[in-house]
C-alpha positions as CSV (number, residue, x, y, z in Angstrom):
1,X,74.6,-196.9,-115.1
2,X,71.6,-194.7,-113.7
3,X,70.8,-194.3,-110.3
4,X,66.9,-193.7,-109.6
5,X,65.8,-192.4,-106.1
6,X,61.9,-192.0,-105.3
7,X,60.0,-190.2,-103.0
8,X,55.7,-190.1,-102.1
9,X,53.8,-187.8,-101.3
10,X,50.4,-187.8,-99.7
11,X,47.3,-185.7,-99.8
12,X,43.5,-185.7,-100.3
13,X,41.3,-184.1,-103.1
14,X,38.7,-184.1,-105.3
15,X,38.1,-184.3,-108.8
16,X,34.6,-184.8,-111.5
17,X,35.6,-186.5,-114.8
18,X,32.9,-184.3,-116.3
19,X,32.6,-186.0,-119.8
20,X,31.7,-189.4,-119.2
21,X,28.3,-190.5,-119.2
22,X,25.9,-189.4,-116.2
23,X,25.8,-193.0,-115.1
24,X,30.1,-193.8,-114.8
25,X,30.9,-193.5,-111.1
26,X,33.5,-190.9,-111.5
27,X,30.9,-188.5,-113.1
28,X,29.9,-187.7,-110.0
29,X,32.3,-185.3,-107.8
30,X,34.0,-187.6,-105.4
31,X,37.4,-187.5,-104.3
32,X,40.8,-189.2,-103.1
33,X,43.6,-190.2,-100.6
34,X,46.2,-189.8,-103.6
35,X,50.2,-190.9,-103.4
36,X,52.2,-189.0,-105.9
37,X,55.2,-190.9,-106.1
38,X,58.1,-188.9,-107.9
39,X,61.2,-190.4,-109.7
40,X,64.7,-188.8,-110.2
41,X,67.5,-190.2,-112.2
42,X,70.7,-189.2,-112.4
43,X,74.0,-191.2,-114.7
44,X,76.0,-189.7,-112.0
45,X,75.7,-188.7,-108.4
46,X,76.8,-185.3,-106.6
47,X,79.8,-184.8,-104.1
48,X,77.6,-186.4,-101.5
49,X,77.0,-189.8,-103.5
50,X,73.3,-188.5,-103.9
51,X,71.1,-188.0,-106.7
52,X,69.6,-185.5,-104.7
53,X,68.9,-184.8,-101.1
54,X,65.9,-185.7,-100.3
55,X,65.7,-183.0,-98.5
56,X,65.6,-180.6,-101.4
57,X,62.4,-181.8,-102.4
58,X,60.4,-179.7,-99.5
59,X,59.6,-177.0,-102.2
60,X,57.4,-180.2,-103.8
61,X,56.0,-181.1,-100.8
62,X,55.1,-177.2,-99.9
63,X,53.4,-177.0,-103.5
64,X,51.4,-179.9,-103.0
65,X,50.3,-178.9,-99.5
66,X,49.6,-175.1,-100.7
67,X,48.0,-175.9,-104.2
68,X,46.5,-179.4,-104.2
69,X,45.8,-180.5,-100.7
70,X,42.3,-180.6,-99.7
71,X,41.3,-178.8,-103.5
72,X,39.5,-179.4,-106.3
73,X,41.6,-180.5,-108.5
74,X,39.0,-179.3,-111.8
75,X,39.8,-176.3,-110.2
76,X,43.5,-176.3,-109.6
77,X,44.9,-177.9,-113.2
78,X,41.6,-175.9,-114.8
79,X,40.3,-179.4,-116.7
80,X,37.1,-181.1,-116.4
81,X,38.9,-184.3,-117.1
82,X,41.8,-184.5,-114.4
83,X,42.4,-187.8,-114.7
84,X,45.1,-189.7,-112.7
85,X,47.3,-189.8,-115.7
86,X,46.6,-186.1,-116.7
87,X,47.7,-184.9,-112.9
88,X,51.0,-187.2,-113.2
89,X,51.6,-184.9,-116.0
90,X,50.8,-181.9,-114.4
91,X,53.1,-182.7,-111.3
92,X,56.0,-184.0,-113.4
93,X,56.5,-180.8,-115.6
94,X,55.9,-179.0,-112.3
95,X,59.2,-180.9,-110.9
96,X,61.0,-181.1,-114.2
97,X,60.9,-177.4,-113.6
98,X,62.2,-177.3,-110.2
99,X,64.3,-180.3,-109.8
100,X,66.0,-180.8,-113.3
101,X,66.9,-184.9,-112.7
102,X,63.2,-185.6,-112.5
103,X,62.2,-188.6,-114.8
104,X,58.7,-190.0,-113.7
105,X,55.8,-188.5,-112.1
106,X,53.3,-191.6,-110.7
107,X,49.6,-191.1,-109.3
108,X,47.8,-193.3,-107.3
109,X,44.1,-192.9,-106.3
110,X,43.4,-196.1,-104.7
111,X,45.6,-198.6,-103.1
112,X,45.1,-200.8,-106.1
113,X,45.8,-198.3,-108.7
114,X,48.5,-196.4,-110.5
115,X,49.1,-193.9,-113.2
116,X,52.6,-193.1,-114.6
117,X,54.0,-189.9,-116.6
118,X,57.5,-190.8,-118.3
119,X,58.4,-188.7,-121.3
């Protein structure tokens, strides 16, 4: 059995997908009100019957207020093409480091949208 807890996390950026052609809306620089929701998995839980306190997750949330919040994000990750699924990768191997039971890493850019990192 795996237990799987999941937290969001909000914040606003923008972004220029530099290599598409002149005339693909997201050519242009433009920006979002992205959710990063994060996944952790666990086969067994700790002496508190958690995964994880979510409470242990405030160095996440101080990165993404610190680093990405209010950025540009071609700036930040050093990419001309940060693409949804690109910064789900970024942010997952950024947890993986920091929170070992990580396991998915998904971006939204729109309420209608979603991109997932899962090795």
């Amino acid at each position: 059995m795996t237990y799987r807890i999941t937290k969001e996390f909000h914040f606003s950026a923008s972004h220029q997908l530099k290599g598409l052609p002149d005339t693909h809306q997201c050519a242009r620089l433009h920006g979002h009100n992205y959710i990063a929701k994060v996944e952790l998995s666990s086969d067994t839980l700790n002496a508190y019957g958690f995964v994880r306190d979510y409470a242990e997750l405030a160095p996440l949330k101080q990165y993404i207020d610190t680093e990405l919040d209010h950025r540009h994000l071609n700036d930040v990750l050093g990419d001309d093409m940060v693409t949804a699924e690109r910064l789900a990768k970024h942010l997952y191997d950024w947890c993986k480091t920091h929170i070992p039971e990580t396991s998915a890493v998904s971006i939204s850019e729109t309420p209608k949208t979603w991109a997932e990192y899962r090795p």
